[in-house]
C-alpha positions as CSV (number, residue, x, y, z in Angstrom):
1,X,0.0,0.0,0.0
2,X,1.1,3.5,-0.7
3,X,2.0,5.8,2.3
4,X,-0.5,8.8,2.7
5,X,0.3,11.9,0.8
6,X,3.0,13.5,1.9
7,X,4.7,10.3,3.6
8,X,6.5,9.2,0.5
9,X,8.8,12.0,1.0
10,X,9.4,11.4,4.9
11,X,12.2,9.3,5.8
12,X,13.5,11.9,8.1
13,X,16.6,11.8,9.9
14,X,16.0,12.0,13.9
15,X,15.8,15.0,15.0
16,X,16.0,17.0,19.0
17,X,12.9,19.4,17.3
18,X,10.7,16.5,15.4
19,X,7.7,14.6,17.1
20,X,6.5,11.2,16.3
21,X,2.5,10.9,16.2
22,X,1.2,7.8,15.7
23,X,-2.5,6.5,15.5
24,X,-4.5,3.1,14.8
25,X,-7.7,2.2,14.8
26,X,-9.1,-1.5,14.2
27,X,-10.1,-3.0,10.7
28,X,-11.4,-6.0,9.5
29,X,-8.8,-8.9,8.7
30,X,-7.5,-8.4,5.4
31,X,-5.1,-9.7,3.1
32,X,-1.6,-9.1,4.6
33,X,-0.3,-10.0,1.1
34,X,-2.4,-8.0,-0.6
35,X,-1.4,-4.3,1.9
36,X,2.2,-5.2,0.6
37,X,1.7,-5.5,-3.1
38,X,-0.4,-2.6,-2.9
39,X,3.1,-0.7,-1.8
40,X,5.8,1.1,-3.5
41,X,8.8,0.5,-1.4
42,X,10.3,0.6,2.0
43,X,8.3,-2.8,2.8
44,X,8.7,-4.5,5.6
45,X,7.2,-8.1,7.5
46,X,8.0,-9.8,10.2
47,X,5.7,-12.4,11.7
48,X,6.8,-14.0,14.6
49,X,6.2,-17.8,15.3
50,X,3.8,-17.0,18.7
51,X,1.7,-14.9,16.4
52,X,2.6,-11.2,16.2
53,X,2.6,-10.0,12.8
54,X,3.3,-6.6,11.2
55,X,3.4,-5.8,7.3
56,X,4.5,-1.7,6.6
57,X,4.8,0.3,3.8
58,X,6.8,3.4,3.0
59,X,8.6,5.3,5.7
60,X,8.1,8.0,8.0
61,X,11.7,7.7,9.5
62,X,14.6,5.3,8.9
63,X,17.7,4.6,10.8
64,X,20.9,3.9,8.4
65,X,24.2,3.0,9.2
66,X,27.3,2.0,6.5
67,X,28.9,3.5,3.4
68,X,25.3,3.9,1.7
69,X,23.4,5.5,4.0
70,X,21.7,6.7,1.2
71,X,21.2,10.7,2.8
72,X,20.0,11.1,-1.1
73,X,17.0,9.4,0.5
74,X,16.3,10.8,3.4
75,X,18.0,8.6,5.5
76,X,20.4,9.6,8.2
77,X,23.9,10.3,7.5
78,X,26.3,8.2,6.6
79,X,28.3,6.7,9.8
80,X,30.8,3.9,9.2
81,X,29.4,0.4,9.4
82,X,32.3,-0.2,12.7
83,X,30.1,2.1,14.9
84,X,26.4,1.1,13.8
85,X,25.3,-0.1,17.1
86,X,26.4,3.3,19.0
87,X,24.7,5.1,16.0
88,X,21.3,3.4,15.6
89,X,21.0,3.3,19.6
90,X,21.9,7.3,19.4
91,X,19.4,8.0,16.3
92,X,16.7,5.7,18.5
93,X,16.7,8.2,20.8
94,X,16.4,10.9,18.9
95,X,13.4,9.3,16.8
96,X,11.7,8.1,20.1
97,X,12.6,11.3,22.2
98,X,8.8,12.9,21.6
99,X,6.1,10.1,20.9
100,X,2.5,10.8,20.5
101,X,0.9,7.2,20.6
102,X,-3.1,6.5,20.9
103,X,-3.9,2.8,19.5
104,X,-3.2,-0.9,21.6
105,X,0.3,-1.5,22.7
106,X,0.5,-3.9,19.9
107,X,0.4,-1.0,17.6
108,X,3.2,0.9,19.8
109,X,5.6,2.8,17.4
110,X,8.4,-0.1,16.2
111,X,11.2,-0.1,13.6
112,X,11.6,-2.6,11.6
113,X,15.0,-4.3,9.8
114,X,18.2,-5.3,10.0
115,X,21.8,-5.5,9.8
116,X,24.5,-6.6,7.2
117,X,26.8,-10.0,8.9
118,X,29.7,-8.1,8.8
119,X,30.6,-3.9,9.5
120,X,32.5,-3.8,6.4
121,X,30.0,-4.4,4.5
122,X,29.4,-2.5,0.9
123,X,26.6,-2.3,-0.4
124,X,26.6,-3.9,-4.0
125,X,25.3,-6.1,-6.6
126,X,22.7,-8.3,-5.4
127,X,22.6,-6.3,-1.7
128,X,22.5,-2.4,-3.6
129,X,20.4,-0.7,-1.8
130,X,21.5,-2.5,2.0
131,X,23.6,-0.3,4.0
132,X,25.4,-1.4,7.0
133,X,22.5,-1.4,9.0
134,X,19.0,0.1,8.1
135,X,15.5,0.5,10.1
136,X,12.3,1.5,9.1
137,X,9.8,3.5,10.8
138,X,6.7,2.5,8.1
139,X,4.4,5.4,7.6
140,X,1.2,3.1,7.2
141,X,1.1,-0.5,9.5
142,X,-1.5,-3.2,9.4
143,X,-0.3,-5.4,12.9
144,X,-2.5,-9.0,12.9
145,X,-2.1,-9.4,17.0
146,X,-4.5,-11.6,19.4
147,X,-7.3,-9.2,19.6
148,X,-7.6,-8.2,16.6
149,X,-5.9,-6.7,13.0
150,X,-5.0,-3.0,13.6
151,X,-4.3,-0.2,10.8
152,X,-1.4,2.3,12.1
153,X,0.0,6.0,10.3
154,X,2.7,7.3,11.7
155,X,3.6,10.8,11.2
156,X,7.5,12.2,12.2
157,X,8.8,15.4,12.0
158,X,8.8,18.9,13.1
159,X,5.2,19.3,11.8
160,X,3.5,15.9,12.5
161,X,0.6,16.7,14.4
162,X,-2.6,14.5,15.4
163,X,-4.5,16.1,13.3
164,X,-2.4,15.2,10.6
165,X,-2.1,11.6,11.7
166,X,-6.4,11.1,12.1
167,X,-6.4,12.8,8.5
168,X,-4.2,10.4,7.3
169,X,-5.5,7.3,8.9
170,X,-8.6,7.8,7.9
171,X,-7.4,8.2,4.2
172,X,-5.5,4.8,4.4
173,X,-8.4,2.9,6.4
174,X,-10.4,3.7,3.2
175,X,-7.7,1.9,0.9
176,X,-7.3,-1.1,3.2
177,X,-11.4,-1.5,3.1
178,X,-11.1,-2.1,-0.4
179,X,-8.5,-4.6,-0.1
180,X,-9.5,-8.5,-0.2
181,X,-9.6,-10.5,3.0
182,X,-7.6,-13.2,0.8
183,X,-5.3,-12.6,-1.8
184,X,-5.4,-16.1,-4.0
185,X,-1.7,-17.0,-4.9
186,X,-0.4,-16.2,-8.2
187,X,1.5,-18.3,-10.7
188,X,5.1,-19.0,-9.2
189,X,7.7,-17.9,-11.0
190,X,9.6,-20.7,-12.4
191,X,12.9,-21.6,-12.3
192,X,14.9,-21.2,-15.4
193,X,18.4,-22.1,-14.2
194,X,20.7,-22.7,-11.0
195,X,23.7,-22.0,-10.3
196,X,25.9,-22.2,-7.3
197,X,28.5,-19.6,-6.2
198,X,30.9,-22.1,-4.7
199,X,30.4,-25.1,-6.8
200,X,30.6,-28.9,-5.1
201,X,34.6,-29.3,-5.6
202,X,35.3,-26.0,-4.7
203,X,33.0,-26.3,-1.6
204,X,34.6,-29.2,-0.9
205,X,38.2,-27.7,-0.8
206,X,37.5,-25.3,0.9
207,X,35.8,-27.5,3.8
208,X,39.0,-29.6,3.5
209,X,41.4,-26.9,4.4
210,X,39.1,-25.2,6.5
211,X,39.0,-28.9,9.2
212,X,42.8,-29.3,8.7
213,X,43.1,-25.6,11.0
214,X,41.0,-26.5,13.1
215,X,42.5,-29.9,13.6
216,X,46.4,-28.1,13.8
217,X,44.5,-26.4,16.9
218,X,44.2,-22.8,15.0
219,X,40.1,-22.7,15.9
220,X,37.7,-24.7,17.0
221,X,35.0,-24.3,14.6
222,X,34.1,-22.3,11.6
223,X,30.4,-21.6,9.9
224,X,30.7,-21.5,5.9
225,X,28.3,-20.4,3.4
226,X,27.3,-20.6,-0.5
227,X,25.0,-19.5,-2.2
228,X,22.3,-20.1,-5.0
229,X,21.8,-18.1,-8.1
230,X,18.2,-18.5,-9.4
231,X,17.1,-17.9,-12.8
232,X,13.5,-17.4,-13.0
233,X,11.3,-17.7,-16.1
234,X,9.2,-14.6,-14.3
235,X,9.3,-11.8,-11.9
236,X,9.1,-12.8,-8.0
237,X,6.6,-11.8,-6.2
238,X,7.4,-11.2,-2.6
239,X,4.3,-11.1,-1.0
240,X,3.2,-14.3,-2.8
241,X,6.5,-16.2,-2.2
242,X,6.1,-15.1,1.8
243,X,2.6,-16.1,1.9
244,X,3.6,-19.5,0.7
245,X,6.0,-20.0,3.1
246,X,3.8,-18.9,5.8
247,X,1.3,-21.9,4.9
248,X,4.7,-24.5,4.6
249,X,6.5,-23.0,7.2
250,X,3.9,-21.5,10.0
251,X,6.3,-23.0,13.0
252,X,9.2,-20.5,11.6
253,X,9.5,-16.9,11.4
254,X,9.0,-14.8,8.2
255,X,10.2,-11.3,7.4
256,X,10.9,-8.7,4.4
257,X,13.1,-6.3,4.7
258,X,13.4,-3.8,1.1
259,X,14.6,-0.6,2.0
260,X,14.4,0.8,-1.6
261,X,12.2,0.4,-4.3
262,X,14.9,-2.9,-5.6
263,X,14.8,-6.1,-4.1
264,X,14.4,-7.4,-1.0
265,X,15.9,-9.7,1.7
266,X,13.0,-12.5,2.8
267,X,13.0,-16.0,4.5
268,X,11.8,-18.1,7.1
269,X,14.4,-18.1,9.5
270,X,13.6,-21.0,12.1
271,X,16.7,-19.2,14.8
272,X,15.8,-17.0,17.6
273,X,18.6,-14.7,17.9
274,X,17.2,-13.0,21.1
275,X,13.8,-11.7,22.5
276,X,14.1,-8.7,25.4
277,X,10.3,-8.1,26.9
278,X,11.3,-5.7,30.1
279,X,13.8,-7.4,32.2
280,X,13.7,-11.0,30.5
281,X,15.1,-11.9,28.0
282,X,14.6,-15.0,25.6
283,X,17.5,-16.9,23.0
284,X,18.3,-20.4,22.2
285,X,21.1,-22.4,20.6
286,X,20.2,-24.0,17.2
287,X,23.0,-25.9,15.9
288,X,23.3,-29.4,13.8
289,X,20.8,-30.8,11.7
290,X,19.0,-34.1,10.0
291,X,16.9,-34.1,7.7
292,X,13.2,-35.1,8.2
293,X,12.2,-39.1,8.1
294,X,9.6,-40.4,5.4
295,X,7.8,-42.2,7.6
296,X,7.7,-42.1,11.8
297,X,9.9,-44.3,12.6
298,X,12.7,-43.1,10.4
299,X,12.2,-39.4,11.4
300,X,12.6,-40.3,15.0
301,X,15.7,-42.3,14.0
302,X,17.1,-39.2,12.1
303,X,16.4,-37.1,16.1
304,X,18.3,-40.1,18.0
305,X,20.9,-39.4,15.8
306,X,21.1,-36.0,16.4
307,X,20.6,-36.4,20.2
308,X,23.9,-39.2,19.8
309,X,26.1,-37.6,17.7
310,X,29.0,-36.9,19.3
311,X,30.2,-34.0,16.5
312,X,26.6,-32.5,16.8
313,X,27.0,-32.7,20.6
314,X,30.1,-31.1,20.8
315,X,28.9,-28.5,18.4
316,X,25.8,-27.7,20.1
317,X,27.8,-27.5,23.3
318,X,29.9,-24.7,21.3
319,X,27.2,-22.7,21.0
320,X,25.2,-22.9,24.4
321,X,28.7,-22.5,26.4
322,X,29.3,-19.0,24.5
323,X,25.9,-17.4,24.2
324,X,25.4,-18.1,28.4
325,X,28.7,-16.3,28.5
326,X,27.7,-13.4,26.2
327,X,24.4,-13.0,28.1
328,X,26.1,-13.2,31.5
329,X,27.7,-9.9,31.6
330,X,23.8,-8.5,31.4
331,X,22.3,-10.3,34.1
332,X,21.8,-13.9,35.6
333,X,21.7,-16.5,32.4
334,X,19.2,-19.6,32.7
335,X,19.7,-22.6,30.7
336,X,17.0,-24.8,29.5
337,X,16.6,-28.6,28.5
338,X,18.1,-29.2,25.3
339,X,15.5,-30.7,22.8
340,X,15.1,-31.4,18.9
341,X,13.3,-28.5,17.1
342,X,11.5,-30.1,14.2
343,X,10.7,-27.9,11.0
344,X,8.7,-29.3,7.5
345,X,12.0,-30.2,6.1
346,X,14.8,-30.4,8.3
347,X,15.5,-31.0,12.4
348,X,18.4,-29.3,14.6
349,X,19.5,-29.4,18.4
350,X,17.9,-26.7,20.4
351,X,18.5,-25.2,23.4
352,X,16.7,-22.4,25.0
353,X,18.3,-20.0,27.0
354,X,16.9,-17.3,29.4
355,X,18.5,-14.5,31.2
356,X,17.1,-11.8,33.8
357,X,19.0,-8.8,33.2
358,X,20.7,-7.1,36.0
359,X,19.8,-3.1,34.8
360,X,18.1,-1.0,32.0
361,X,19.7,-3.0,28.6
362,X,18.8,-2.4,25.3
363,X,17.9,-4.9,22.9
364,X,20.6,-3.9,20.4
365,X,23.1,-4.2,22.9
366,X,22.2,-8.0,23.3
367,X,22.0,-8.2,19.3
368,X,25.9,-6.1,19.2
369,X,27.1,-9.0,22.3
370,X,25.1,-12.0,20.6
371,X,25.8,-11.5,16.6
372,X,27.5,-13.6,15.4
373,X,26.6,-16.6,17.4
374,X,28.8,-19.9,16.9
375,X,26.1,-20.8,14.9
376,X,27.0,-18.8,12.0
377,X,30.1,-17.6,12.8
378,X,32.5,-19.8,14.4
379,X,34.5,-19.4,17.8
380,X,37.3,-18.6,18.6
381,X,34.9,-15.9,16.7
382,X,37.8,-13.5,15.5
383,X,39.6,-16.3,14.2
384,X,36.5,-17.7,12.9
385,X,35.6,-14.7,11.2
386,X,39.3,-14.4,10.0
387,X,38.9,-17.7,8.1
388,X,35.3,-16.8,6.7
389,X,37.3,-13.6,4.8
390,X,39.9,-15.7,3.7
391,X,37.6,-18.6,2.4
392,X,34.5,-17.5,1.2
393,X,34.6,-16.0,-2.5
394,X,31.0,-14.2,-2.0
395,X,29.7,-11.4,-0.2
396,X,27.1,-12.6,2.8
397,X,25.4,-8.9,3.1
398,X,22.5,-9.2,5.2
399,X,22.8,-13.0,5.4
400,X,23.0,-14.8,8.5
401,X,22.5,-11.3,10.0
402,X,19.8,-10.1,12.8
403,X,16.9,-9.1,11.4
404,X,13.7,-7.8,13.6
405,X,12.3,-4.5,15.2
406,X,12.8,-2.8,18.5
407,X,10.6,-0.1,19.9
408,X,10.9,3.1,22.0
409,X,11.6,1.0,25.4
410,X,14.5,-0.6,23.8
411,X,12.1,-4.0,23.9
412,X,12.6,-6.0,20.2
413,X,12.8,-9.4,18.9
414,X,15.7,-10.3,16.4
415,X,15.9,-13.7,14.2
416,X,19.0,-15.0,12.7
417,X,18.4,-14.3,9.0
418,X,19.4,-17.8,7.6
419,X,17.3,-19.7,5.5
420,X,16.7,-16.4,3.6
421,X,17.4,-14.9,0.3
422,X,17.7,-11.4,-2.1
423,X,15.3,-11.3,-5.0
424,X,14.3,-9.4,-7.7
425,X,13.1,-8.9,-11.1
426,X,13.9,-12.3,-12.1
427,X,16.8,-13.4,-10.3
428,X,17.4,-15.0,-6.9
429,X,20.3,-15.1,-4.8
430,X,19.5,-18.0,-1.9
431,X,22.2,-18.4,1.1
432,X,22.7,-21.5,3.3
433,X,25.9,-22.3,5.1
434,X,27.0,-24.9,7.7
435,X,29.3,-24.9,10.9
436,X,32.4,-27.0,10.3
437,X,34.4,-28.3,13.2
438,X,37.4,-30.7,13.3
439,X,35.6,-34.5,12.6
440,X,33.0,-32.9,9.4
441,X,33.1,-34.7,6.2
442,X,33.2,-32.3,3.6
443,X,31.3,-34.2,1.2
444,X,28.8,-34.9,3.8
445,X,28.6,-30.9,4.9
446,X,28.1,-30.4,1.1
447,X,25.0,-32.8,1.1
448,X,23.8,-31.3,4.6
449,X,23.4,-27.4,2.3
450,X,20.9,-29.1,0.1
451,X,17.9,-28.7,2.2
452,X,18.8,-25.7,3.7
453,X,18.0,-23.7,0.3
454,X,14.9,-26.3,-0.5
455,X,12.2,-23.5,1.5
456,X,12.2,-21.0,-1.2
457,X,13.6,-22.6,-3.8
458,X,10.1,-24.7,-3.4
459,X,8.1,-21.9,-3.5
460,X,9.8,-20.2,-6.7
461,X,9.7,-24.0,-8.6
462,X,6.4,-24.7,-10.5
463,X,5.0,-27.9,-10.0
464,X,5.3,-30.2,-13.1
């Protein structure tokens, strides 16, 4: 859906002498597919697996951080990719300083996006148009919560008044009545041709040398990644791709994160980088996988298998062992039973993981402590990281990278964006990766990528 006239032009940069006015009002259920084919750009989507779920369009602020903060549009100033979590923590407060807010706390002013894996980060090819980091206040919200489907405008600026904002939300809740309360899917796409960035030998080469350093004792464990070029015999359409995965994948998150009027970042992440509500917050460890069994009996021998590997094990225990210690410098860390977390295609270790924190924490201080987990990076994690420049041959950008919102009280929910890809046009770029440690197989951690990139590539593929 288009932003309200006058929003288009409103990506403000925080400032000490703008207000943010926001109001909503409830509607009827409608198409949440439909409200984001119906807008230009800036989208966003994240639907969380306990049910919160937010679609926006346009933008009446944005937070950037990197080399292309894109100032041409509005955004905020350039500031280098190193310092993004001092900067968008320091712009926060500027955007949330004055805050004008009349509508259910579910509607409660939020900004919406994400973060490239790494600081250094240029934006280019596949990821133009993703800075560093970049957040979207959306000037028009539809938020599907457990009382109901709410329709949100949010004004900011110097002259963003209430007035202005019931004007304007009166003129959107007109467009959203017309929309349908189900948007049919379309035709997919098709897939023309495939081709991956780091072919099977190559991958295999580089998982080769990558176990001999960690077996001389140079690290302990290293995540690498490819990635899928898709060819598609049509243009993508997001919002239908995302609603598919929705019905495949309800038990995973979802998001869409396009900060320009190009292509857009999308998956179903199944990884929980970290929830803070108040003074609790919420992670988990996700680390090895199986896939799923054909029948019952061979699906619980695929879990036993995880629970008894000895490599997964050890892996997992990676993981667990240095997000407690992350958290613990933030309060008093909690760890939970360590189970198998079963999606449509593939199973992984999981282990939840609590904290209380000890004072007044902001979530992107946990996200700036937490990313990159073991799970994606590696640990030691500057030698990890080290080895994932000096091995990998593509850019990640916003892969494996938090993606999620946080809110005026420095509450916010972050996912690990794996599982995920850029699209456009008619081209896909689909990521998956693996963690390698000193016992893998290369030619089994080649076979273990295959399902990771199966999610979307299923939804792109038509049938026959």
């Amino acid at each position: 859906m288009n932003p309200p006239d006058g929003e288009a032009r409103a990506a403000l940069r925080p400032d000490a002498d703008a207000a943010l006015v926001s109001r909503s009002c409830e509607v009827a259920d409608v198409s949440f597919g439909s409200f984001l084919a119906a807008g230009d750009r800036h989208r966003v989507h994240w639907a969380a697996p306990d049910g919160l779920e937010v679609v926006g369009g346009g933008a009446a602020a944005r937070l950037v951080a990197g080399s292309a903060a894109d100032s041409r549009d509005g955004g905020s100033p350039a500031a280098d990719g190193a310092d993004r979590f001092e900067s968008l923590r320091a712009e926060a407060g500027a955007l949330f300083a004055t805050v004008d807010h009349e509508g259910p706390a579910a509607t409660r002013p939020r900004v919406f996006g994400g973060l490239s894996f790494g600081p250094d980060h240029e934006p280019d090819g596949a990821w133009a148009g993703f800075p560093a980091a970049c957040f979207t206040l959306p000037a028009v919200q539809l938020t599907r919560a457990e009382d109901g489907t709410y329709l949100t405008v949010n004004r900011y600026g110097p002259d963003a008044d209430a007035a202005a904002a019931e004007a304007a939300l009166s003129d959107a809740r007109d467009r959203v009545d017309d929309l349908p309360m189900m948007r049919p899917f379309g035709e997919k796409p098709g897939v023309a041709g495939t081709e991956w960035l780091v072919d099977r030998a190559e991958w295999v080469e580089q998982v080769s040398s990558v176990v001999d350093r960690i077996r001389d004792g140079d690290l302990l464990k290293t995540v690498l990644a490819t990635a899928l070029r898709v060819d598609l015999a049509s243009e993508v359409d997001i919002p239908d791709t995302l609603g598919r995965l929705r019905r495949t994948y309800p038990e995973c998150y979802r998001f869409l994160v396009q900060p320009t009027d190009g292509d857009g970042f999308f998956g179903p992440p199944p990884e929980r980088l970290v929830r803070r509500e108040g003074e609790v917050v919420e992670t988990e460890a996700l680390a090895g996988s199986m896939p799923r069994g054909d029948t019952p009996e061979a699906d619980a021998e695929h879990a036993r298998s995880l629970l008894e590997s000895e490599k997964l094990q050890h892996e997992q225990r990676l993981v667990v062992d240095t997000v407690c210690e992350q958290l613990d410098a933030f309060g008093t860390v909690g760890e939970g039973e360590q189970g198998v977390r079963k999606l449509t295609n593939i199973q992984h270790l999981q282990t939840p993981i609590t904290a209380v924190l000890d004072g007044d924490t902001h979530v992107l201080e946990l996200v700036e402590a937490l990313h990159p987990t073991p799970a994606v990076g590696g640990l030691p994690l500057s030698a990890a990281l080290s080895t994932i420049d000096g091995t990998e041959t593509f850019d990640r950008g916003w892969y494996a990278s938090p993606v999620g919102w946080f809110d005026a009280a420095g509450d916010g929910e972050f996912a690990v964006g794996i599982r995920s890809g850029v699209a456009g046009g008619r081209e896909a770029v689909l990521f998956a990766g693996n963690g390698i440690v000193g016992d893998s197989d290369p030619e089994a951690e080649w076979d273990e990528l295959q399902p990771k990139v199966r999610p979307i590539v299923d939804e792109l593929e038509r049938e026959g």
